[in-house]
C-alpha positions in Angstrom: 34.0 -12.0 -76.4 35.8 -12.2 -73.0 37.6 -15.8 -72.2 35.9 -18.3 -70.1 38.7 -17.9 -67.3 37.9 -14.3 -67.0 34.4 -14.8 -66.6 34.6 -17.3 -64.2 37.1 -14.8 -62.3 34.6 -12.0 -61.9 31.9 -14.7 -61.3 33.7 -16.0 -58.2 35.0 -12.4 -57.1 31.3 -11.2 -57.5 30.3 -14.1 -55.0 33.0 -13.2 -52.6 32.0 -10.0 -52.3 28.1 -10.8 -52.1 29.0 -12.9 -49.1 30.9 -10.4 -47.2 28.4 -7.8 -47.5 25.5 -10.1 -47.1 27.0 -10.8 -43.9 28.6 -7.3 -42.0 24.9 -6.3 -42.8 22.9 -9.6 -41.8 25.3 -9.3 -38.5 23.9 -5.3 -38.3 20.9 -6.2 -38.4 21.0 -9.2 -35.6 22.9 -6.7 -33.6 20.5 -4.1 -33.3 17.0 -7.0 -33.3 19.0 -7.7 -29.8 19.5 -4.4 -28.5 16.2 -3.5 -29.0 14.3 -7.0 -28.2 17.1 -8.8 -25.7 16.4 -12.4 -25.2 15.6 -12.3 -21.3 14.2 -9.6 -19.7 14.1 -8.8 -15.4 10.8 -10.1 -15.5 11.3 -13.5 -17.4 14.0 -14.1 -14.7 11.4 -13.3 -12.0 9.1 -15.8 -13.7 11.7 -18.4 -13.9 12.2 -18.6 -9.8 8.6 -18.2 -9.4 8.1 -21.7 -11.5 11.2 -23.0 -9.7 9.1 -22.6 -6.3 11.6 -19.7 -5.2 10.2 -16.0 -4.4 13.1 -13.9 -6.0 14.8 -11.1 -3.8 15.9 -7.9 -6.2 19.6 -8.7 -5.4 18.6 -12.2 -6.8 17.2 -10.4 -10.4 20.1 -8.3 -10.3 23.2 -11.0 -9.9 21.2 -12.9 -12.9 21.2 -10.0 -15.2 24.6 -9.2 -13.9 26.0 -12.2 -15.3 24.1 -12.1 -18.3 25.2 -9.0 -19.5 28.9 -9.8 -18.6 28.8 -12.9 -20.9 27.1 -10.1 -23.6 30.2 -8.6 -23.2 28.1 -5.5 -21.5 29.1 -3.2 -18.9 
């Protein structure tokens, strides 16, 4: 019979090690939901300065998503 300390060490390693994975691969996951659904799209922004009583130019749409993919982090 192992000793209560050694069980209560793999115990706590096992949960270490649960958490790390669980979150390289929940953060995989959110990565790629993004890519493939991003959370504003050219024709959101459009919508946006049409409620805001504004008839967006292009160059207007394109400084917005400019911006928004530099805080991304995008190119």
């Amino acid at each position: 019979m192992l000793a209560w300390w050694i069980v209560l060490i793999i115990g706590i390693g096992a949960l270490l090690v649960g958490f790390i994975v669980g979150f390289f691969v929940t953060r995989t996951i959110f990565q790629k939901q993004l890519e493939k659904n991003p959370p504003v799209t050219r024709d959101m922004v459009r919508a946006f300065y049409m409620q805001m009583g504004r008839k967006p130019s292009e160059s207007d749409i394109n400084k917005v998503m400019a911006t928004m993919n530099v805080k991304q982090g995008k190119k």
